[in-house]
C-alpha distance (Angstrom), angle and dihedral (degrees) to the residues before:
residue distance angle dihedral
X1 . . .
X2 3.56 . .
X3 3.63 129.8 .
X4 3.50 128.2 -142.6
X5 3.23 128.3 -132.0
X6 3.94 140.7 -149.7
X7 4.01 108.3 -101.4
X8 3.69 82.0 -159.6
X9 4.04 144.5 45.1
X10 3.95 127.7 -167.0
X11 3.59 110.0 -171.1
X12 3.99 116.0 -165.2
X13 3.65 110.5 -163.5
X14 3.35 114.5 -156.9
X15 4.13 146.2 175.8
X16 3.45 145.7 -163.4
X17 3.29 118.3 -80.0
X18 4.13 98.8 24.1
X19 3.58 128.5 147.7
X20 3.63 99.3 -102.2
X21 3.30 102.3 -154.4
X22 4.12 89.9 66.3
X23 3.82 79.1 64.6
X24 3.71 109.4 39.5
X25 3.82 101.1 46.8
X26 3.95 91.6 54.3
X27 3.79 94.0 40.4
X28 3.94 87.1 51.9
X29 3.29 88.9 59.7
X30 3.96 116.8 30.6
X31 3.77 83.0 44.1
X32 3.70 84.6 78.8
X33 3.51 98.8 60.0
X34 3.88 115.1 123.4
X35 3.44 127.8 -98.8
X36 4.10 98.3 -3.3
X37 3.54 142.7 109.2
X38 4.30 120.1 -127.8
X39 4.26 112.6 -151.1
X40 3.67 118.8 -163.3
X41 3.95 107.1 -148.6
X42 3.43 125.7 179.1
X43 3.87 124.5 173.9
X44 3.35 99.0 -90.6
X45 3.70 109.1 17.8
X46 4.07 126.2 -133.9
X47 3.71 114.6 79.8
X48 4.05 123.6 -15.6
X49 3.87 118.1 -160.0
X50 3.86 112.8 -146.1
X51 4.15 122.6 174.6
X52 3.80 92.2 -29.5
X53 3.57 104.3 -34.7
X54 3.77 137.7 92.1
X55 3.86 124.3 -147.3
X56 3.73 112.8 -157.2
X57 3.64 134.5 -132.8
X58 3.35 108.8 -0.7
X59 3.69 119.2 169.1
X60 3.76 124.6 -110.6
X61 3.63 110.3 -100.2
X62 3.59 96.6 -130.4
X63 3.89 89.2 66.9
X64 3.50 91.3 63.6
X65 3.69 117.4 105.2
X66 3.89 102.6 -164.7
X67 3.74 142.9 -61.0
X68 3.80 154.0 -146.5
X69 3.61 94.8 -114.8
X70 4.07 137.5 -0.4
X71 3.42 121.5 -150.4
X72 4.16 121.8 -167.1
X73 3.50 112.9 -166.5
X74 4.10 118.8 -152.0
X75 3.97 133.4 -130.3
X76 3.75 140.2 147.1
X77 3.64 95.9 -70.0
X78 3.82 85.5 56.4
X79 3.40 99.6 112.3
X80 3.72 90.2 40.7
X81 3.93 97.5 59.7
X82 3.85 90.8 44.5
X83 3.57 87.5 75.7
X84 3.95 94.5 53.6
X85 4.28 86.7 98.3
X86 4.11 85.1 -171.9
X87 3.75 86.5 59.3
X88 3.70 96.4 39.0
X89 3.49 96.8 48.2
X90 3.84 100.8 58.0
X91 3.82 88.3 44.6
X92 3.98 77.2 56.2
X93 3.95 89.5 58.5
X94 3.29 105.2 44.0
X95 3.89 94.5 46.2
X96 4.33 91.7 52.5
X97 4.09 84.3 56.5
X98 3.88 95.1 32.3
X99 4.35 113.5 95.6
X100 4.14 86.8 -144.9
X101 3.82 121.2 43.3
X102 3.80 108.3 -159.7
X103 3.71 158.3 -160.7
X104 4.21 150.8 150.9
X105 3.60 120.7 -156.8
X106 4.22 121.5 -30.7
X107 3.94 85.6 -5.1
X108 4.01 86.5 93.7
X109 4.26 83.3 65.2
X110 3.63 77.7 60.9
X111 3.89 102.4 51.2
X112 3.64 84.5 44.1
X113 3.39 95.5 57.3
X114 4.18 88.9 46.0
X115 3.60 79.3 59.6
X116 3.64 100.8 -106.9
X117 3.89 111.0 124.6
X118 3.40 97.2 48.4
X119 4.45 95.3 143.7
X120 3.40 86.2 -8.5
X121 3.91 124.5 118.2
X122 3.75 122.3 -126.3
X123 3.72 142.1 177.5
X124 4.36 117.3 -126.8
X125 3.50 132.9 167.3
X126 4.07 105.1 -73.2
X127 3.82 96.6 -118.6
X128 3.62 95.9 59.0
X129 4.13 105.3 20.8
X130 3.90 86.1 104.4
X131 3.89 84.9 78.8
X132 4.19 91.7 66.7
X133 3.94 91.5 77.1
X134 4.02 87.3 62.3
X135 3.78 81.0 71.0
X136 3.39 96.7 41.9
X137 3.94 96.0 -109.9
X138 4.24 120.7 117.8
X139 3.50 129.2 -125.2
X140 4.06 115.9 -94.7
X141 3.77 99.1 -160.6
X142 3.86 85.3 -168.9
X143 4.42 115.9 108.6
X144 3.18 84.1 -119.8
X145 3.58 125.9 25.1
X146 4.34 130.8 -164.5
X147 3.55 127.7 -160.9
X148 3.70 104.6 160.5
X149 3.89 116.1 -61.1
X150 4.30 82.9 -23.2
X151 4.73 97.9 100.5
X152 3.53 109.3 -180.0
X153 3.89 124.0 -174.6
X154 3.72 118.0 -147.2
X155 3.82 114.4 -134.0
X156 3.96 127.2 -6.5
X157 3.62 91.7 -72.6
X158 3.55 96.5 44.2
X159 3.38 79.3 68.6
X160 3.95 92.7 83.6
X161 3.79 92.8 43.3
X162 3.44 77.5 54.7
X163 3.58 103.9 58.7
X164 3.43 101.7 43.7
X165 3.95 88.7 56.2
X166 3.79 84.9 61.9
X167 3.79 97.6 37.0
X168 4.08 83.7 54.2
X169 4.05 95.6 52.1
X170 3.54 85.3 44.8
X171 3.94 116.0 44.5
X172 3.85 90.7 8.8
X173 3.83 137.0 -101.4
X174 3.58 93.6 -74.1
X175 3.88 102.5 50.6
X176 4.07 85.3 49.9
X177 4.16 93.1 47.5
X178 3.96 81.2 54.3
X179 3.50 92.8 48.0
X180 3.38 97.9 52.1
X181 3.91 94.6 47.9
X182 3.60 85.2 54.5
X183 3.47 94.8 61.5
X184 4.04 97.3 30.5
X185 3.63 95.8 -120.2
X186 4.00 95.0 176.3
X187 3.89 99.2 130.0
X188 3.65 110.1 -146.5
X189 4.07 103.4 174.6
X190 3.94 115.1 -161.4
X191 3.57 84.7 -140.6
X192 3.94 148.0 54.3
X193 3.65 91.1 -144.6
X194 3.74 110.8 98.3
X195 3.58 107.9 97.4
X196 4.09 129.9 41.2
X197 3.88 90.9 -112.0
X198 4.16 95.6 55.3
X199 3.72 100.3 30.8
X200 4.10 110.5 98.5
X201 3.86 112.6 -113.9
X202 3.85 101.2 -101.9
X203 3.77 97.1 57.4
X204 3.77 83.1 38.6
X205 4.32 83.6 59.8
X206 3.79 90.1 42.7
X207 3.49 92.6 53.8
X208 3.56 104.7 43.1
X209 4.55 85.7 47.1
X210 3.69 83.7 63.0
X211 3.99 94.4 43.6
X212 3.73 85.8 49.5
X213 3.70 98.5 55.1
X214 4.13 86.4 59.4
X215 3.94 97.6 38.1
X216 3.47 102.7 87.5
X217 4.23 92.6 52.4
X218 3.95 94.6 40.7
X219 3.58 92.8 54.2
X220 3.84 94.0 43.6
X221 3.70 90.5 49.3
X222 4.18 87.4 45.6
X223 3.74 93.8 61.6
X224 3.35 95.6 42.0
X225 3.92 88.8 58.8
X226 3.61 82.9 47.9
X227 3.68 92.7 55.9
X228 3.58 93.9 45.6
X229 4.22 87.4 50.5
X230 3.67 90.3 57.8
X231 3.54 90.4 55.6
């Protein structure tokens, strides 16, 4: 009897401490593509806590052989994990065999620090997208960015815009319109306040006197992972 097997693999490597979201939205939605398999890896398998949830038994990254596509999602601890090199490097080999090269939010600091984006463009969260020219990549301002087989999702919820770009090139436009109808994706915010160029100026100050606060350490930790990059 024969088995069959997956014609395609989505690996979603993720870390403690990640904004879950950046992982959750996209896995909603690639996990739908046909005929495939999706592995969540983290560095060092078992359970991985991420803003107040913990996703079980996930496999160690080093046991994975390779992939279609890799996916990094971001977080505060971002710039923290792109200095784990062990980490970094096998998100390094499964992206140079992977088809897609991917990432939502401040998980491009993380491909950049794998090495990836080096004169490449990428999309990041606007607060800290600054960081992606210590890795020699520029700043796609775009929700979702392209630069070859590299798709980068701006942030966390780009992250879903983001997927069904990818589940589109893959499975076709149709198969991803039906997807999304499935799961109602017809954002309807209750606010104007989601980007630096809508939100009003005073939540635009509160915002940036919280991003301030961390700026100092995220950047520090950033060229640090830089350093380490360069080897």
């Amino acid at each position: 009897m024969t088995t069959h097997q997956p014609s395609f693999t989505t690996v979603f490597a993720i870390w403690p401490g990640m904004t879950h979201l950046d992982f959750t939205g996209p896995h909603q939605v690639l996990s739908r593509l046909p005929n495939s398999q999706t592995i969540v890896a983290s560095p060092a398998g078992g359970n991985v806590p991420g803003d107040g949830l913990v996703f079980a038994d996930t496999v160690r990254i080093a046991d994975v052989r390779s992939c279609d596509l890799i996916c990094v999602p971001g977080g505060i601890g971002a710039t923290q994990v792109a200095q784990d090199t062990e980490f970094t490097g096998h998100i390094r080999r499964l992206a140079l065999g992977s088809r897609y090269i991917t990432s939502v939010c401040t998980g491009s600091l993380i491909l950049g620090a794998a090495g990836l984006l080096k004169g490449r463009r990428a999309a990041c969260h606007w607060a800290w997208a600054h960081l992606l020219e210590l890795f020699g990549a520029t700043h796609d301002p775009a929700r979702v960015a392209r630069d070859g087989n590299i798709i980068t999702g701006g942030g966390v919820t780009a992250g879903i815009d983001f997927a069904f770009t990818v589940l589109a090139e893959i499975a076709g436009e149709d198969f991803a319109r039906t997807v999304q109808l499935g799961l109602e994706y017809a954002p309807a915010p209750p606010f104007d306040s989601g980007h630096p160029s809508t939100a009003p100026a005073g939540i635009r100050q509160r915002f940036d006197a919280v991003r301030a606060k961390m700026m100092e350490q995220r950047t520090e930790e950033a060229r640090k992972a830089a350093v380490l990059m360069l080897g």
